[in-house]
C-alpha positions in Angstrom: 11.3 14.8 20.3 10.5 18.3 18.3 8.4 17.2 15.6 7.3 19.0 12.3 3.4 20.3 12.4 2.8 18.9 8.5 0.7 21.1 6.3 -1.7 18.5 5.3 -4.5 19.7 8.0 -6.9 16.9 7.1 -4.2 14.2 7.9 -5.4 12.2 4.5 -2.7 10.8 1.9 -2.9 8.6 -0.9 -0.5 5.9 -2.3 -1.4 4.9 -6.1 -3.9 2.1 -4.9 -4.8 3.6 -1.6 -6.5 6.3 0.8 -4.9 6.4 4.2 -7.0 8.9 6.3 -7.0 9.1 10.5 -9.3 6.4 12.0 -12.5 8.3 12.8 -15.7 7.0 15.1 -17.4 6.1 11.9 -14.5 3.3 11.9 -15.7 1.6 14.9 -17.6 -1.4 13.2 -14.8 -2.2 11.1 -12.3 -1.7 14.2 -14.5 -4.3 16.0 -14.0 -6.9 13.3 -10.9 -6.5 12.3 -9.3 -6.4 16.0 -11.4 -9.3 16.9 -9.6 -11.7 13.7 -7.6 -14.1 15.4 -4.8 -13.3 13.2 -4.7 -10.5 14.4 -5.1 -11.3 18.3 -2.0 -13.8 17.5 0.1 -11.5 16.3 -0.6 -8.5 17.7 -2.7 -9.2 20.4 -6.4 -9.1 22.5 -7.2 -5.4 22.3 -10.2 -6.3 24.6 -12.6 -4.8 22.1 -15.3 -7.0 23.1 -18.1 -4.5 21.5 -18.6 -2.3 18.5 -19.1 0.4 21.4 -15.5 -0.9 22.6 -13.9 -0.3 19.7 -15.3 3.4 19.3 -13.9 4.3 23.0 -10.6 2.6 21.2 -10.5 5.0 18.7 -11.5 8.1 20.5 -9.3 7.5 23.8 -6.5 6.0 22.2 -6.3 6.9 18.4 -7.7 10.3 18.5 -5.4 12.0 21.3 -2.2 11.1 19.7 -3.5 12.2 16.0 -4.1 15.4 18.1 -0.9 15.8 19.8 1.3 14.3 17.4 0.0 14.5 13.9 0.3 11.3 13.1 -1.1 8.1 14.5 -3.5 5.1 12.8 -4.9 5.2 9.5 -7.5 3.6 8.3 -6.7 1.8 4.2 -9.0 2.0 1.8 -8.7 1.0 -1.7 -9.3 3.2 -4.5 -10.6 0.8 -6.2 -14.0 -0.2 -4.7 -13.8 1.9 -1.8 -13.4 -1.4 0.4 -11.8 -1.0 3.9 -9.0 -3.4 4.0 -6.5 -2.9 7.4 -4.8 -0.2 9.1 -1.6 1.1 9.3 0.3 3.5 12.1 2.9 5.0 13.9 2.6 4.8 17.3 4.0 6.5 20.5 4.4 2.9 23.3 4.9 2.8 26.5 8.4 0.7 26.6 9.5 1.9 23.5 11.8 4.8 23.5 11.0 5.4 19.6 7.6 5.7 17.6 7.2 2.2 15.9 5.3 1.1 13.0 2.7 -1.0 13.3 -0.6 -2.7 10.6 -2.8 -5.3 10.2 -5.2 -6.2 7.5 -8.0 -8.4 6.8 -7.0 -11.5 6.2 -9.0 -11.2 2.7 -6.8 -8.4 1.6 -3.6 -10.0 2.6 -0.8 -11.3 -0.3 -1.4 -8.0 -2.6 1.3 -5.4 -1.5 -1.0 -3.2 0.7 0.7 -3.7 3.9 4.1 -2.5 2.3 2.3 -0.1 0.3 0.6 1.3 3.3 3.2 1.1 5.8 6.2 3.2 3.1 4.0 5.9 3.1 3.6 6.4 6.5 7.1 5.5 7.3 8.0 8.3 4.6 5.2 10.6 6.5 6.9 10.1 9.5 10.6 10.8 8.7 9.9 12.8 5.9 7.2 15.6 6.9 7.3 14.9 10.8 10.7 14.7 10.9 11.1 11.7 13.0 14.9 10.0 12.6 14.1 6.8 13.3 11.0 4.4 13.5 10.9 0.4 15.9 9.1 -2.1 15.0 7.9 -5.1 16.9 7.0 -8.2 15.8 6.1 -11.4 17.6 8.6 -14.1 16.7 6.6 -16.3 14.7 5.2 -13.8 12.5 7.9 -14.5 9.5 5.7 -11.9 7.0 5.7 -8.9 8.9 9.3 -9.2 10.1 10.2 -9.8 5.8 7.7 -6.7 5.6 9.6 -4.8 8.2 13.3 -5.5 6.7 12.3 -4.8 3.1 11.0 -1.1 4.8 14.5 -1.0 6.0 14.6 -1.5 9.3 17.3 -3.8 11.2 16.5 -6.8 14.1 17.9 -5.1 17.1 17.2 -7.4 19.9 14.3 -9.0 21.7 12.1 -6.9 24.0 8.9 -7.2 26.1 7.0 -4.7 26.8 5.3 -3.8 30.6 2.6 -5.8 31.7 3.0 -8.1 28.7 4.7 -11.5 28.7 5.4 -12.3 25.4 9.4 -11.7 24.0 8.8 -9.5 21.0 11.5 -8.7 18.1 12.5 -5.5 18.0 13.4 -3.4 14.6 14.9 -0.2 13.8 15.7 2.0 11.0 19.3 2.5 10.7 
């Protein structure tokens, strides 16, 4: 895929009620929690970030490289507003997938107020629109009924069911039309 290198050096963009920057080191104590929610390990799965020193190696082995190759990768959401920390949001290269898919999770405390869809238009519009990516997956586990409304309302279609190597669970996969 020949990608666009975008002008925006730092990698930090703003939506009208939040800061989406790269995840950094500095990220690793909030990495730790939220990863370790079990909401999250439901629906998206044990990360095995057992440590806040875990979740740092996370971020600089698996976040960092593809920010650096790419451009784009996970962002960190932080409201304007109070300056709180509230989820992540990304597009990510996976090994199965033959196209970059979306992916986010919040703190459960944050969830129910728009951030997620907030969070994941912009970087679906960063992707496509100043990467130049044509189309974005998603997968979703099949009991997670918020993300796959999420996903739809973002525009993307249910495609079929997938699982990915070395995993066990059948996932629903979406894709921009």
């Amino acid at each position: 895929m020949s990608l666009k290198k975008h002008p925006n050096a730092d990698n930090i963009y703003e939506t009208e009620r939040l800061i989406l920057r790269p995840m950094s080191r500095e990220d690793k104590d909030f990495v730790f929690d939220l990863y370790n929610r079990p909401k999250f390990i439901q629906h998206i799965g044990n990360r095995n970030v057992n440590s806040v020193e875990d979740a740092e190696n996370y971020i600089l082995n698996r976040f960092a490289p593809q920010i650096e190759r790419l451009g784009f990768g996970n962002y960190l959401l932080i409201t304007k507003e109070g300056n709180e920390k509230v989820g992540a949001v990304g597009i990510f290269e996976r090994e199965g997938l033959d196209i970059v898919d979306i992916g986010y999770s919040l703190l459960e405390e944050f969830e129910g107020r728009g951030y997620a869809y907030e969070a994941a238009q912009k970087v679906k519009s960063i992707g496509m629109d100043d990467f130049g990516l044509t189309k974005i997956s998603a997968i979703i586990s099949k009991d997670n009924i918020s993300s796959q409304k999420l996903i739809e309302k973002l525009g993307l279609r249910f495609k079929k069911h997938v699982i990915l190597p070395g995993e066990t669970e059948e996932l629903n996969y979406y894709e921009t039309e």
